[in-house]
LUMMI-637205 format. One line per 8 residues: number of its first residue (from 0); their letters; for each residue z, y, x of C-alpha. Coordinates in Angstrom, 2 decimals, m for minus. Layout:
<rs>
NUM	A	Z:Y:X  ...
</rs>
This chain:
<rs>
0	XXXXXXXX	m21.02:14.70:m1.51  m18.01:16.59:m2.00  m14.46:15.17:m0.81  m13.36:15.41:m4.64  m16.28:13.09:m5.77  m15.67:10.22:m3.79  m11.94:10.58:m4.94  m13.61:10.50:m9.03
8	XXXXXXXX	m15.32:7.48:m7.69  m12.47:5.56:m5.71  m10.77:6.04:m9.12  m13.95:4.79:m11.14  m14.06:1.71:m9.44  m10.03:1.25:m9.69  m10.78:1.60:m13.40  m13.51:m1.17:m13.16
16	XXXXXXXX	m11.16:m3.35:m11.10  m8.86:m3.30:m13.51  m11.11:m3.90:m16.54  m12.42:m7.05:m14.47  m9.10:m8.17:m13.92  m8.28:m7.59:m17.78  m11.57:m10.15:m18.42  m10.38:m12.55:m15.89
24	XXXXXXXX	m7.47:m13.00:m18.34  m9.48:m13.31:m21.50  m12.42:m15.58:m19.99  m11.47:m17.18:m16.52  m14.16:m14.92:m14.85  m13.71:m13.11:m11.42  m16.99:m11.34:m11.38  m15.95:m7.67:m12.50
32	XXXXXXXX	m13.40:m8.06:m9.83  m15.54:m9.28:m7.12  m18.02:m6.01:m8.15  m15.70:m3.33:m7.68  m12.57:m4.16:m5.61  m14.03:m4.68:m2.11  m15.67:m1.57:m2.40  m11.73:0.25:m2.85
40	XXXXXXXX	m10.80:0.93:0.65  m14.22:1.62:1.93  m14.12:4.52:m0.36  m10.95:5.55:1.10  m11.69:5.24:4.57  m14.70:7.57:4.25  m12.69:10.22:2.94  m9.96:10.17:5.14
48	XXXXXXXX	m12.39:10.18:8.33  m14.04:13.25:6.08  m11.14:14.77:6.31  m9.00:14.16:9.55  m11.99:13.40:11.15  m9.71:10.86:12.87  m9.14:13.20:16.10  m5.66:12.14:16.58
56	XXXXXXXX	m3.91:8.52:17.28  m1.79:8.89:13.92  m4.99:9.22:12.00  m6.91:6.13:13.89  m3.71:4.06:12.87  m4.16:5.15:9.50  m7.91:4.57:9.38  m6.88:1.03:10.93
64	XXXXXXXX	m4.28:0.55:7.75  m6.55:0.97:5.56  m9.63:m1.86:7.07  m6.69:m4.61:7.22  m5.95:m3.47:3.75  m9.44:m4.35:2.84  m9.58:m7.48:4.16  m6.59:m8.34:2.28
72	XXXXXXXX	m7.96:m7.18:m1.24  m11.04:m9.22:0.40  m8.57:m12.20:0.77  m6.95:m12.22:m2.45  m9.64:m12.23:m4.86  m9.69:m14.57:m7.22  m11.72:m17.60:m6.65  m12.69:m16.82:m2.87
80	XXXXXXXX	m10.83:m20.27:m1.53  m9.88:m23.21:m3.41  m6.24:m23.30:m1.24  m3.34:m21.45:m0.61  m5.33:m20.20:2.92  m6.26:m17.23:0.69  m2.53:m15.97:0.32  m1.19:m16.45:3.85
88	XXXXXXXX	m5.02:m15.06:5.07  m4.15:m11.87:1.95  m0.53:m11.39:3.25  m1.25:m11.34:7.05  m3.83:m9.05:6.87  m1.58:m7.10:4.73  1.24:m7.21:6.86  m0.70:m5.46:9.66
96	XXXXXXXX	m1.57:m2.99:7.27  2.24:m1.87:6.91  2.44:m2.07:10.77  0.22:0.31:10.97  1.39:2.78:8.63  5.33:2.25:9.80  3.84:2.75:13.71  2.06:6.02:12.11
104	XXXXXXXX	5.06:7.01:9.97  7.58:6.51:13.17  4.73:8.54:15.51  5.78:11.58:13.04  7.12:14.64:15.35  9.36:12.52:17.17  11.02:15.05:19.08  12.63:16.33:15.17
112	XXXXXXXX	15.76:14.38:14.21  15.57:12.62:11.69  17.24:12.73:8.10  18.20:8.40:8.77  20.52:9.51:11.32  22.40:12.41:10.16  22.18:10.16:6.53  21.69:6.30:7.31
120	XXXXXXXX	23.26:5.45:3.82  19.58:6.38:2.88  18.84:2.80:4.32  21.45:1.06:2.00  19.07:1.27:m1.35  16.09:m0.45:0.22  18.25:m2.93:2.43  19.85:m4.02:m0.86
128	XXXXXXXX	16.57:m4.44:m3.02  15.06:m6.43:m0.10  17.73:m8.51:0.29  17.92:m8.90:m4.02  14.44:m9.70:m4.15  14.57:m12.47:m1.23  17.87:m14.07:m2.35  16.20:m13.96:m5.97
136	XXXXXXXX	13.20:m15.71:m4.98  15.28:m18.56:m3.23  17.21:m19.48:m6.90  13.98:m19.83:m8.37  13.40:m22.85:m6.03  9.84:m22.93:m6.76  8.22:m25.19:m4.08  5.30:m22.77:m3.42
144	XXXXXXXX	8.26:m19.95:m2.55  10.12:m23.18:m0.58  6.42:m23.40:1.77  5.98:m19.18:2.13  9.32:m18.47:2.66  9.18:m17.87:6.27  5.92:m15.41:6.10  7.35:m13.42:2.63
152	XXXXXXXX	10.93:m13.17:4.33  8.94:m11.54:7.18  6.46:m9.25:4.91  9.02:m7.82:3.12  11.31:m6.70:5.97  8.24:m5.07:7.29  7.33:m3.27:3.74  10.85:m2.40:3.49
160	XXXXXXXX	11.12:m0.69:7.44  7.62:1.09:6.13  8.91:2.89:3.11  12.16:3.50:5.43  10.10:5.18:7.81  8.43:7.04:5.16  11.73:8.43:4.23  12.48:9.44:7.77
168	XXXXXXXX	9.48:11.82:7.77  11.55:14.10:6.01  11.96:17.51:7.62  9.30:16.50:10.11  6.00:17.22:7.70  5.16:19.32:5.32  7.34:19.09:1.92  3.85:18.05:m0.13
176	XXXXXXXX	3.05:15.35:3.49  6.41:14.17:2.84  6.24:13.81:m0.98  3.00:11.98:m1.52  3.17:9.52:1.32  7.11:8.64:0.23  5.69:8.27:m3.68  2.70:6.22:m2.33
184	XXXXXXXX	4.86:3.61:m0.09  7.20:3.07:m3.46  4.28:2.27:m5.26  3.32:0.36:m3.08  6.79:m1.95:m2.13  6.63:m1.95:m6.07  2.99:m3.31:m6.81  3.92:m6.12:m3.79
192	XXXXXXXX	7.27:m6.94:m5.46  5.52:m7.63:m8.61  2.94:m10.14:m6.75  5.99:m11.95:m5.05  7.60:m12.10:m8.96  3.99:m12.93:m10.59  3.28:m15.95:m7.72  7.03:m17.40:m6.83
200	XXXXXXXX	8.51:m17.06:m9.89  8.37:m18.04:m13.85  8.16:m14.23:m15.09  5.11:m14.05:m15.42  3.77:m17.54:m15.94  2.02:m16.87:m19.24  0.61:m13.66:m18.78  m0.57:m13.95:m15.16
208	XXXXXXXX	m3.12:m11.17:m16.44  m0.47:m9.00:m17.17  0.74:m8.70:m13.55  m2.67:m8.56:m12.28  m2.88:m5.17:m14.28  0.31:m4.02:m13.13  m0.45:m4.48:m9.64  m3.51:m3.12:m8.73
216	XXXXXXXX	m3.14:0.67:m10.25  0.04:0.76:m8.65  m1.58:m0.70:m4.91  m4.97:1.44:m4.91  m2.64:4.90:m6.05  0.22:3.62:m3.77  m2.95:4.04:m0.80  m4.38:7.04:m1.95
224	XXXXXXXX	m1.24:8.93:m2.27  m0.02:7.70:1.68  m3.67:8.54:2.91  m3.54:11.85:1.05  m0.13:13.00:2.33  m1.15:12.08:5.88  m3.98:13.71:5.33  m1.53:17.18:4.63
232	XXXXXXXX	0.75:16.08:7.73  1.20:18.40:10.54  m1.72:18.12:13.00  m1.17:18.24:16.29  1.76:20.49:15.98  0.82:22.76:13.72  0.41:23.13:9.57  m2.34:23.13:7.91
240	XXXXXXXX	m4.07:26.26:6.93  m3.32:27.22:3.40  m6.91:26.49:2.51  m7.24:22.96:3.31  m3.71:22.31:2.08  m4.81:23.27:m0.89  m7.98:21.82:m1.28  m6.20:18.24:m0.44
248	XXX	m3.29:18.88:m2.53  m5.96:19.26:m5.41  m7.93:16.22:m4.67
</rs>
């Protein structure tokens, strides 16, 4: 099977997902989603071991992102537990995933200075919408917010040091590395700020399948875009030939 197939069908099934989360809203049943969102990442991993062939420690971390990122779509699926265990099991899992791609993103040619120092007002942006987002939840004064606060206060500094990092690979990649893995991590801190808005706040609280449809496009192409520009990164020092670059950049 070609690389580009598996890429048609990783999309495929995101479409499926996101028709099953569409009937979840209308009819209260999980069973599109439970057909067609654990099998997301898998997908993904394949074709980044395809393509990296995972012959460097940057590209293991990666592969290792991606398996806790399954077992957090795993975790989060409607229906799975009857308790809140299913969050805090979703948002761990999760929050190892972001470890791993800020310990990959920070492994980036780090002899090359980086763009944070010579520009740390860079930071400011992403300091400020973290701290916004946080200091928003805690008005709402919702009491399932009031019980999570600890782990989300935690998760978000993490997801907000990842796309940070992803910023600070500037100058160190390739310009196409640097520009799908930064557009993938915003997509990404976006589609988990809408979760945190759907579950500890009133936005959303009568169209709960709205968010649901907003989230997941903008989590699986937040991952494919990171996986895809660290698939372009520079490997093991050097570019990649002008062939594979641009049979990934057209994937």
């Amino acid at each position: 099977m070609k690389s580009k197939h598996l890429i048609y069908i990783y999309f495929l099934l995101l479409i499926a997902e996101v028709l099953g989360e569409v009937i979840l809203g209308l009819e209260q049943t999980p069973y599109g989603i439970w057909a067609f969102k654990p099998f997301l990442m898998p997908v993904l991993i394949y074709w980044y071991y395809r393509e990296t062939k995972a012959d460097s420690a940057s590209h293991k971390i990666i592969l290792a992102a991606l398996f806790f990122s399954w077992w957090g779509d795993n975790f989060l699926m409607p229906g799975i537990f009857k308790t809140d265990i299913n969050f805090l099991l979703g948002l761990g899992s999760f929050l190892i995933a972001h470890l791993m791609y800020l310990a990959a993103f920070l492994r980036t040619n780090i002899k090359a200075r980086s763009i944070l120092k010579s520009k740390p007002y860079l930071v400011i942006p992403f300091a400020g919408f973290g701290f916004g987002l946080i200091s928003f939840l805690f008005k709402q004064n919702l009491p399932g917010f009031t019980e999570m606060s600890i782990p989300v206060v935690i998760y978000s500094a993490v997801i907000m040091l990842m796309v940070i990092a992803a910023i600070g690979r500037y100058g160190k990649v390739n310009p196409a590395s640097y520009k799908w893995v930064l557009i993938g991590a915003l997509s990404f801190m976006i589609s988990d700020t809408v979760i945190a808005l759907s579950r500890f706040t009133l936005m959303f609280e009568e169209n709960m399948s709205l968010a649901r449809v907003i989230i997941m496009p903008l989590y699986a192409v937040g991952q494919y875009l990171i996986i895809k520009g660290c698939a372009l990164q520079e490997f093991k020092g050097e570019i990649l030939n002008r062939q594979d670059a641009n049979r990934i950049i057209t994937i």
